[in-house]
Residue frames as a rotation matrix with the C-alpha (Angstrom) as fourth column:
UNK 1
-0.254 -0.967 0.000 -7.07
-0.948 0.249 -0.199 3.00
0.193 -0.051 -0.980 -20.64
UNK 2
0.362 0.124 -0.924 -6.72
-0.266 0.964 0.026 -0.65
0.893 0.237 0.382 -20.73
UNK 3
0.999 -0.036 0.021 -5.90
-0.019 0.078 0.997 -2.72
-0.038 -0.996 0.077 -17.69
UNK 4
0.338 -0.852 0.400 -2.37
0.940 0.328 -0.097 -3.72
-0.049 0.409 0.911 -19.56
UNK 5
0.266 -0.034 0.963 -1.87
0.363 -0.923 -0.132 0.07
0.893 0.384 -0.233 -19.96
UNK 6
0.877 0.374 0.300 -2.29
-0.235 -0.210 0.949 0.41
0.418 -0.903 -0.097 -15.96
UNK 7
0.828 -0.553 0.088 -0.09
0.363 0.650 0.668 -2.25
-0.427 -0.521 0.739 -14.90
UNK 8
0.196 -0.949 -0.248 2.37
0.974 0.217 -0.058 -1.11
0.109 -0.230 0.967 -16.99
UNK 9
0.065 -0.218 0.974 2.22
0.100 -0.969 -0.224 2.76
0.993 0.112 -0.041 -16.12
UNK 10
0.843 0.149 0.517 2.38
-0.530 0.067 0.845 1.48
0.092 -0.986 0.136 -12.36
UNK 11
0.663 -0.732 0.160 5.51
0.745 0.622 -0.240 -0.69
0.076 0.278 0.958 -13.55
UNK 12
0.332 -0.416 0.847 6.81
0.777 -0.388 -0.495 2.42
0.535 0.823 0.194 -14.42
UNK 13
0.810 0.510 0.290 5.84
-0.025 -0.463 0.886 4.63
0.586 -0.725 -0.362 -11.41
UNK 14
0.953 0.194 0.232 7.62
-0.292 0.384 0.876 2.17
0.081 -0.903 0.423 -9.53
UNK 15
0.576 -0.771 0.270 10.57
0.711 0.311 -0.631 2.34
0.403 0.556 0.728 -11.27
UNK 16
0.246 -0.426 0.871 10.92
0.192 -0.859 -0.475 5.82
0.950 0.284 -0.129 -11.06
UNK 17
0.592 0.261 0.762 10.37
-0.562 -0.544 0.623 5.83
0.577 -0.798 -0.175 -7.54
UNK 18
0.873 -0.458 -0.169 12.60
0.478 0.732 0.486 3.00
-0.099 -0.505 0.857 -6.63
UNK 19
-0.045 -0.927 0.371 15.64
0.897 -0.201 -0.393 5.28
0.439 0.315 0.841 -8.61
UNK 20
0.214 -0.186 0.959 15.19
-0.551 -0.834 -0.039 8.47
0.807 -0.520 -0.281 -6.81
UNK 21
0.943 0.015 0.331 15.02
-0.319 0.309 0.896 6.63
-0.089 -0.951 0.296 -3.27
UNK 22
0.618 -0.768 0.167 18.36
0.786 0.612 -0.095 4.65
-0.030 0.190 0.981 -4.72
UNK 23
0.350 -0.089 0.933 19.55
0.560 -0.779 -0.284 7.66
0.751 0.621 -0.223 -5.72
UNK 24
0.465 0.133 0.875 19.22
-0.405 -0.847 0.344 9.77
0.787 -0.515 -0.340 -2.74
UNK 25
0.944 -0.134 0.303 20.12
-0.204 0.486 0.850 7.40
-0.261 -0.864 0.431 -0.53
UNK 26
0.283 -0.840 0.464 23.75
0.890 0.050 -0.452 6.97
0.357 0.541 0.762 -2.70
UNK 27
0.163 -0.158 0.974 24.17
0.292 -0.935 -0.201 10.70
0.942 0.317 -0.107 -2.26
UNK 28
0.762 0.498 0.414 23.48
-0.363 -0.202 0.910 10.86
0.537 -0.843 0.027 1.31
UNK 29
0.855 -0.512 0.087 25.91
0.455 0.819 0.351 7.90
-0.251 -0.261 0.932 1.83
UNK 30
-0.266 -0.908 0.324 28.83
0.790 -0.398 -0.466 9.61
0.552 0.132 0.823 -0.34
UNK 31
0.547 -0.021 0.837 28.06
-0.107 -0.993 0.045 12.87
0.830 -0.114 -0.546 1.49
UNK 32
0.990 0.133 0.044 27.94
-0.085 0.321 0.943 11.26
0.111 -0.938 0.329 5.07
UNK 33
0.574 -0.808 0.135 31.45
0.791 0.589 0.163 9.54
-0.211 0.013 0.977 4.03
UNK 34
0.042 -0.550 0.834 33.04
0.913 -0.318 -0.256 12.21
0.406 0.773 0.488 1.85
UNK 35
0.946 0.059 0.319 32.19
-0.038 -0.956 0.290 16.45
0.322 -0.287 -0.902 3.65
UNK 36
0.017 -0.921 0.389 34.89
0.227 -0.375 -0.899 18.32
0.974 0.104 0.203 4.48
UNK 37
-0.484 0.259 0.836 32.55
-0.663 -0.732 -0.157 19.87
0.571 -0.630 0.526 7.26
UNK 38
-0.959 0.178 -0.219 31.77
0.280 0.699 -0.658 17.67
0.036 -0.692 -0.721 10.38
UNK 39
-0.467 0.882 0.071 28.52
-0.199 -0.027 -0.980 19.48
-0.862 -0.471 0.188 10.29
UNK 40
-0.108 0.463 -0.880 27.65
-0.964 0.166 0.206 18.24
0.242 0.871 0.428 6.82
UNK 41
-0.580 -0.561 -0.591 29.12
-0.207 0.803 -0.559 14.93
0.788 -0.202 -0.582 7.72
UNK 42
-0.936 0.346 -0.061 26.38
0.182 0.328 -0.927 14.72
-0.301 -0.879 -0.370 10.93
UNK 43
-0.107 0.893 -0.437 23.72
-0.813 -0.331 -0.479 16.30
-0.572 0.304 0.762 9.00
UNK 44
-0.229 -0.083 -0.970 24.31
-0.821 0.552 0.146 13.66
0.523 0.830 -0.194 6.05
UNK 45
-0.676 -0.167 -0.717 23.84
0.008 0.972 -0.234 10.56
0.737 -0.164 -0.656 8.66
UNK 46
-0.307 0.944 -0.121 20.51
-0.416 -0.247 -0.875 12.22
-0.856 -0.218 0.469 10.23
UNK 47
-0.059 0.915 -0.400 19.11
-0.876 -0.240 -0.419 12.10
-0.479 0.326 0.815 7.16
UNK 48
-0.652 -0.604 -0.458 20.65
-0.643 0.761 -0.089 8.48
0.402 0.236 -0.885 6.74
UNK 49
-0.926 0.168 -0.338 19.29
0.341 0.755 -0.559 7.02
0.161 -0.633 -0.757 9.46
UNK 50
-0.468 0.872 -0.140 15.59
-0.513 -0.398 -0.761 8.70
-0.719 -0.284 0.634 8.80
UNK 51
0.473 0.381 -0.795 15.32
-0.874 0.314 -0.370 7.22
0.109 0.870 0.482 5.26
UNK 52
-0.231 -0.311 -0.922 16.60
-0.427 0.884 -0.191 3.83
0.874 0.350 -0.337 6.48
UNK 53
-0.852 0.087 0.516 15.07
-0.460 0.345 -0.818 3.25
-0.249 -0.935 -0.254 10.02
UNK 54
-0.897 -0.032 -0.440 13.35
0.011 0.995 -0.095 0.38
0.441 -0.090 -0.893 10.45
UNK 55
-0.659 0.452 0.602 9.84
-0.671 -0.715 -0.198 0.18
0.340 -0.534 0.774 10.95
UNK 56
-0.883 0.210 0.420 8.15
0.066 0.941 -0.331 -2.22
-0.465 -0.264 -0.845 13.15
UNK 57
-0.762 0.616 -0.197 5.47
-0.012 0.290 0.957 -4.37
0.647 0.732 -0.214 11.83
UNK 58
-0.846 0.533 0.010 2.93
0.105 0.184 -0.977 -4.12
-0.523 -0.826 -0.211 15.11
């Protein structure tokens, strides 16, 4: 493989991985908002606030 070949199968990578994360995190969000069931609706904003907490830069 070429280096041009690299970069852009790492272009690509990073795509995919940027649309699942986008993804999930959508899904989560309409769940959180949208369950019938308060315990979906608390589960759904756990797993919110794991895949979006903030992490320090120390």
């Amino acid at each position: 493989m070429t280096l041009p070949q690299l970069f852009h199968d790492g272009v690509l990578a990073t795509g995919a991985a940027t649309l699942l994360y986008t993804t999930t995190i959508t899904l989560a969000t309409i769940t959180a908002l949208a369950a019938p069931n308060p315990d979906q609706r608390r589960n759904a904003r756990q797993v919110l606030a794991l895949l979006l907490r903030r992490r320090s830069t120390n």
